[in-house]
N, C-alpha and C positions, 0 to 999 in steps of 0.2 A: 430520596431525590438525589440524583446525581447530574450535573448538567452538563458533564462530558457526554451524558448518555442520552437524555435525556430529548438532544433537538434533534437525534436520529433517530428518536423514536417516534417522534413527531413527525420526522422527513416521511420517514418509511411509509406510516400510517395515512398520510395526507398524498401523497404521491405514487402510492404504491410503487417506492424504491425509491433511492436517492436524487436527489435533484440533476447530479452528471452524469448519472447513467440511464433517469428516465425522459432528461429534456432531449430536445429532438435539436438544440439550438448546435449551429457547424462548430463552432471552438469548442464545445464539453465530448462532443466525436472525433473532433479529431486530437483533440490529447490523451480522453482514454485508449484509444486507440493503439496511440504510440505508447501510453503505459503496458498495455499488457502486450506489445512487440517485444520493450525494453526488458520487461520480465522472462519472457519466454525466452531470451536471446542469452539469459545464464546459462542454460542449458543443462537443470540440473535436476529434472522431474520425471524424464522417462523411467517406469519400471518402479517409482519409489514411492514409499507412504509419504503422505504430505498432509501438514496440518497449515491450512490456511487460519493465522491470528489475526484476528480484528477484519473478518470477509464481510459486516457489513448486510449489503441486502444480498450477496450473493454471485454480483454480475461478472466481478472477476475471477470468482472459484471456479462458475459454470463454463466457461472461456477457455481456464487453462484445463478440466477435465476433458475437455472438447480439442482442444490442441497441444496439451502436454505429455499426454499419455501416462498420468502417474498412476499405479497400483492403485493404490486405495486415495480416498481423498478425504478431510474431514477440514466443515469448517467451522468458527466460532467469534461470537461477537455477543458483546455484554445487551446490545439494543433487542431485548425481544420482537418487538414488531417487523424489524430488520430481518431478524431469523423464521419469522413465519412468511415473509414475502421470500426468500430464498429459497424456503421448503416448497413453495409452490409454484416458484420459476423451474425449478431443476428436474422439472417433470417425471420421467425413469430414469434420471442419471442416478445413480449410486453411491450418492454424494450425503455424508451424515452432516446434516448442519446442526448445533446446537448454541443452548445460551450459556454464555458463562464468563469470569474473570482472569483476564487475562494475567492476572499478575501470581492466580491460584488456581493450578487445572488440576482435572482430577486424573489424570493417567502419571502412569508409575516413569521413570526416570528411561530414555532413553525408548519411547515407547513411537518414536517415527523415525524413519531416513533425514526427513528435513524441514524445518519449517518457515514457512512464509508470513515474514510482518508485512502487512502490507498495509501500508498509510495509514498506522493505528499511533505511533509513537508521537507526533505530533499534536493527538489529540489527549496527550497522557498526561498527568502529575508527574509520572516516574520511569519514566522509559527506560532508564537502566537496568529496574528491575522486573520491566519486560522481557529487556533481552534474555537476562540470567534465566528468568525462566522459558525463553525458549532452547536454553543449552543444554537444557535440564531434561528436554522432551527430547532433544534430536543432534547428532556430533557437527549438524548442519544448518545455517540457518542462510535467508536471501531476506533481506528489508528494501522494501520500497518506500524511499518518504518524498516531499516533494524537496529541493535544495534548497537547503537554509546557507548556503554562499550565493545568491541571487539578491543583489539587493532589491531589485526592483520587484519579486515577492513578497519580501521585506514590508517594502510600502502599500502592497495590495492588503498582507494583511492587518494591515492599521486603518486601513482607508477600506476599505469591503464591507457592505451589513454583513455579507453570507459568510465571509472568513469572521469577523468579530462575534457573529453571531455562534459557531462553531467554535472559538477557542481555539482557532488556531495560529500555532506557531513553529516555526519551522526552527533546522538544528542544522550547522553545519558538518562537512564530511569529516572533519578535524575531531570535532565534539563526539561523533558517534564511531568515530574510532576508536576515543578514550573509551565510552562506557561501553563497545567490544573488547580491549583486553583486558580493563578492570573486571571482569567478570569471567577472562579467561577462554576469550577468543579472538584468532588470525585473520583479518580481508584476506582473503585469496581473490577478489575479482570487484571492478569498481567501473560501474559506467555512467557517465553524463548523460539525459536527453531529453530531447521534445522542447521545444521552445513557446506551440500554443498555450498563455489561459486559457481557463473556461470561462466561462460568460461572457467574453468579449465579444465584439462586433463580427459580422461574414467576414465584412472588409477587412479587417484590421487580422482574423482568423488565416484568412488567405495568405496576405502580405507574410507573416511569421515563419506560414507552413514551407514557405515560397524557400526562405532562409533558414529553415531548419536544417535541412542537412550538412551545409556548410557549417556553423555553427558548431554541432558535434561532431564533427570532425577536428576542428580546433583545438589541441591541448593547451588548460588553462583558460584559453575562449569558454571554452565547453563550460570546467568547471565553476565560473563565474558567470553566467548567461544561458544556462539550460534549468528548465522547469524543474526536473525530476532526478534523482540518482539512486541508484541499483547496486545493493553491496550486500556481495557472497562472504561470509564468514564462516570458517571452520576451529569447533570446541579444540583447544589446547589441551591433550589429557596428560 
């Protein structure tokens, strides 16, 4: 039993795929939305193997195979259920989804272009030694987590069943900077965004979206008041 793992397998199985990527509710469309904007606006997947870490039921491997144009794609997440609903979304895309540990993969050192953490570290005991091993797979890696400099995150996830229920908790930019060089890598590229929660209300969804892009445009504003952050690192050899 692992209970990191454990209520997405539950999600998956009950839902057929996660709750914000299969509710139809405005605030969980319109922030994954701008999640997988934020991601693709790295701009660092044309042409290159990519290993999606921690893809989950799939939705945003299938998204960026579909708008990234990377060579090859593989992805992986320890919730089985997860990986059998992503095997069956991704129809003929050519997309290897499998199950496995993200802290122990079984490909040899240096065996992609890049890989993508994508809102897995948060849900970790040891995310530092997430990262290490995705230095280990690729000279490149892109993490997506939500912003642990958001206070008012902060308090959602204290105050949320579905975050308390999930285990999560978020890191600031600061923090996951250290455990990128202690492990012997460089940000080259750092972005603020999106301002909707999920599950919140049409109204309150609108109002947000309305001030979003103000918001990220603001330096400092951004960093303390935007939902999500986007950070390009490259392995120090």
């Amino acid at each position: 039993m692992n209970p990191n793992v454990d209520v997405f397998d539950r999600d998956a199985e009950n839902n057929g795929g996660y709750l914000y990527t299969t509710h139809n509710q405005l605030s969980s469309q319109m922030a994954t939305q701008r999640t997988m904007k934020a991601i693709l606006a790295a701009d660092c997947f044309t042409g290159r193997s990519v290993l999606d870490m921690g893809c989950g039921d799939g939705y945003y491997t299938i998204q960026l195979w579909d708008s990234g144009a990377p060579r090859q794609l593989t992805g992986i997440d320890a919730a089985e259920q997860a990986i059998k609903v992503a095997n069956t979304n991704k129809q003929q895309r050519p997309i290897d989804f499998i199950t496995g540990n993200a802290h122990r993969l079984p490909w040899p050192d240096n065996s992609f272009d890049l890989v993508l953490i994508q809102s897995i570290l948060h849900h970790d005991d040891n995310p530092q030694d997430m990262i290490r091993e995705a230095f280990r797979l690729a000279p490149e890696i892109l993490i997506h987590e939500p912003n642990g400099n958001n206070l008012g995150l902060k308090i959602i996830e204290k105050t949320s069943p579905y975050h308390r229920e999930h285990r999560e908790k978020s890191y600031t930019s600061i923090q996951m900077d250290r455990w990128i060089k202690k492990v012997g890598g460089k940000v080259t590229y750092r972005q603020f965004a999106g301002f909707v929660p999920m599950f919140c209300s049409d109204g309150l969804a609108r109002l947000m979206k309305f001030f979003e892009p103000v918001l990220e445009r603001i330096p400092l504003i951004n960093a303390y008041g935007c939902a999500v952050v986007v950070i390009k690192a490259k392995r120090v050899d």
